[in-house]
C-alpha positions, 0 to 999 in steps of 0.5 A: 934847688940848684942855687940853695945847695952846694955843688958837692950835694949836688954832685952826690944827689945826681950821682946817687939818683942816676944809680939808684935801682929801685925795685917796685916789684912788692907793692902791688898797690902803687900808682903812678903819675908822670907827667909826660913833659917831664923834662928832669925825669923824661917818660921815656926813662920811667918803666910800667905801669904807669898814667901820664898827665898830657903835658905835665911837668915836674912842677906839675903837682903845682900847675896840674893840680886838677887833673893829678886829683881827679885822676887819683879820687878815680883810682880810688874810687875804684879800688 
């Protein structure tokens, strides 16, 4: 990402990311996937509620796949 954008773009996405105070509060239905080696967005920043993936990653809707879809067919099949 960082070589197929400007800096300027950067700049105003990493700023406007860091700002961003999202409020999740109203949708009673999310569910939550983190990868707990997330090194981009690190758990210890990520508020409940919330499920880990045991070493996953950012990219890990990539190298995860499996367990990310196993675990969203279960959260489903119990709603």
């Amino acid at each position: 990402m960082v070589q197929q954008h400007s800096n300027l773009y950067l700049q105003w996405a990493l700023r406007n990311l860091s700002l961003w105070d999202g409020d999740f509060s109203e949708l009673d239905n999310l569910y939550h996937l983190h990868g707990s080696n997330d090194k981009t967005f690190p758990i210890k920043n990520i508020g409940a509620p919330f499920d880990s993936i045991e070493d996953g990653d950012h990219f890990m809707v990539f190298n995860k796949a499996e367990t990310i879809a196993e675990k969203i067919l279960s959260k489903i099949s119990t709603q």
